[in-house]
C-alpha positions as CSV (number, residue, x, y, z in Angstrom):
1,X,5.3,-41.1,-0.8
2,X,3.5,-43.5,-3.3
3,X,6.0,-45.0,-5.6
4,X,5.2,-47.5,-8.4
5,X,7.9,-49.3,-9.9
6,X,8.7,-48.9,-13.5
7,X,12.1,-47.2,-14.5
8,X,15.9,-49.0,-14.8
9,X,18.9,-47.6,-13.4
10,X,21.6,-48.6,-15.8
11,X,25.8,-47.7,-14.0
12,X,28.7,-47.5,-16.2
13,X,29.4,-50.9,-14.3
14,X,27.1,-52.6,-16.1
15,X,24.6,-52.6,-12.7
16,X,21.1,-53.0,-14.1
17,X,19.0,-51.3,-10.9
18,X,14.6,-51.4,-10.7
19,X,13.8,-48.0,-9.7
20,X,10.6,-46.9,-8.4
21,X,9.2,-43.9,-9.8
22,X,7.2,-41.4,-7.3
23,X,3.6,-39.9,-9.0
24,X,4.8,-36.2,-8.4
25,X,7.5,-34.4,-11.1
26,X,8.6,-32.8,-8.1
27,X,9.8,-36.4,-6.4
28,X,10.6,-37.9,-9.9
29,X,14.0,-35.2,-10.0
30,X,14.6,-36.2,-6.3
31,X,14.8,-39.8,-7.0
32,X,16.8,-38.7,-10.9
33,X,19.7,-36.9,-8.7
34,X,19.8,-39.2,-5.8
35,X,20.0,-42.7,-8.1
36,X,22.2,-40.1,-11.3
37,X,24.5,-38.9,-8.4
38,X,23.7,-35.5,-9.7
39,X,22.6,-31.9,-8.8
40,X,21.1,-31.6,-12.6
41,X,19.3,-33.5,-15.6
42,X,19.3,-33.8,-18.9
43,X,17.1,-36.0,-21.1
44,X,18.1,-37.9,-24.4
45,X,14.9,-39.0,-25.8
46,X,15.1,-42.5,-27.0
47,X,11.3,-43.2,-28.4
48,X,8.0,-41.0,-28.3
49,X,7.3,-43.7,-25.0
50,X,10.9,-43.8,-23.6
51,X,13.3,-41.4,-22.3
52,X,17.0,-41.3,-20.8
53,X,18.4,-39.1,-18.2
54,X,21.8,-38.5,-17.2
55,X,24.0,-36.0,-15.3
56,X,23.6,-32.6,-17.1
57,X,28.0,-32.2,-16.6
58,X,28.5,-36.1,-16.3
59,X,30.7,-35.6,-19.5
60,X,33.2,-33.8,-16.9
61,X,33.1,-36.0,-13.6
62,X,32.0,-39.5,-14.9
63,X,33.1,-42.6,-16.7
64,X,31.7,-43.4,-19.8
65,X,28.5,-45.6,-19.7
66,X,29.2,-48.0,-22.2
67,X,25.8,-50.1,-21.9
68,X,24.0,-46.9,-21.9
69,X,25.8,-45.4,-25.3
70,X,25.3,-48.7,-27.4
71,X,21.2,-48.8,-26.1
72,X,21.3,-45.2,-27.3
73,X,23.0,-46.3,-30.7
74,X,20.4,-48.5,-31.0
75,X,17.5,-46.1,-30.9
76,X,19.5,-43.5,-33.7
77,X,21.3,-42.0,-30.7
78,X,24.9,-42.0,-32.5
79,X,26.7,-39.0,-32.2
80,X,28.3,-39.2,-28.8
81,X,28.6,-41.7,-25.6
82,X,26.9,-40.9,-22.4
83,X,28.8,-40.7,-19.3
84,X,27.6,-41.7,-15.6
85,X,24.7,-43.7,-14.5
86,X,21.6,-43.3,-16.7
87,X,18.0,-43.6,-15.5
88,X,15.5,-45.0,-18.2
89,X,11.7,-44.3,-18.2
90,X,8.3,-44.0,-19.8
91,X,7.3,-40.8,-21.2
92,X,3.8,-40.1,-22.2
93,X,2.4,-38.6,-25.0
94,X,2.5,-35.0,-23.6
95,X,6.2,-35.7,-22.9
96,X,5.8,-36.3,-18.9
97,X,7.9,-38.7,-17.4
98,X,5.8,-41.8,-15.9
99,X,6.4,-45.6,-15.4
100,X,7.3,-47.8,-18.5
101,X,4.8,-50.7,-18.6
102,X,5.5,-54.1,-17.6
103,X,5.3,-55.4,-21.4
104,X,7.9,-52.3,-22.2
105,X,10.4,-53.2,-19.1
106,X,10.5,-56.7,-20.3
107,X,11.1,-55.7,-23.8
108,X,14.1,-53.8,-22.4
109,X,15.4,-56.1,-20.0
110,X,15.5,-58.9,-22.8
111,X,17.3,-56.2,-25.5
112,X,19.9,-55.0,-23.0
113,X,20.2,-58.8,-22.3
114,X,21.2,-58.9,-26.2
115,X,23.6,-56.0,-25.5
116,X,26.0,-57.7,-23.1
């Protein structure tokens, strides 16, 4: 399996995690519900080039993510916290999920730096 790093695992510990993301959407949800702890997805998009997925029921069986809610807030995301770990990607322009740059996984790093 080809893999080529480029998304962040964020826990409601505050663990920040580099993820590699597999080419195929098929191993993308593999590696979404083995790092989410999850058997389904949702997406919270936070940009048109960045997404956020999360347990579909984490709501119900996980601790709040309190890193993850206040990067959401920061994008317009303000009506509810997210629960469980949270995987953050790239999304392209036809909405599939790929690697975030280099440049964009700095930019990231350094603004959840700001966050803690």
């Amino acid at each position: 399996m080809t893999s080529t790093p480029g998304a962040l695992l964020i826990t409601p510990e505050v663990d920040i995690v580099p993820i590699s993301l597999p080419a195929t959407p098929e191993e993308q949800l593999t590696v979404m519900y083995s790092v989410l702890r999850c058997h389904f997805v949702d997406v919270v998009r936070l940009t048109d080039q960045m997404d956020m997925w999360l347990d579909d029921g984490g709501v119900y069986t996980q601790p709040v993510n309190k890193l993850a809610t206040v990067l959401a807030m920061r994008f317009g995301r303000t009506s509810q916290p997210y629960y469980g770990p949270v995987m953050l990607a790239g999304r392209d322009a036809k909405g599939d999920t790929v690697p975030l740059s280099r440049d964009k996984l700095m930019a990231l790093l350094t603004s959840i730096e700001d966050l803690l």
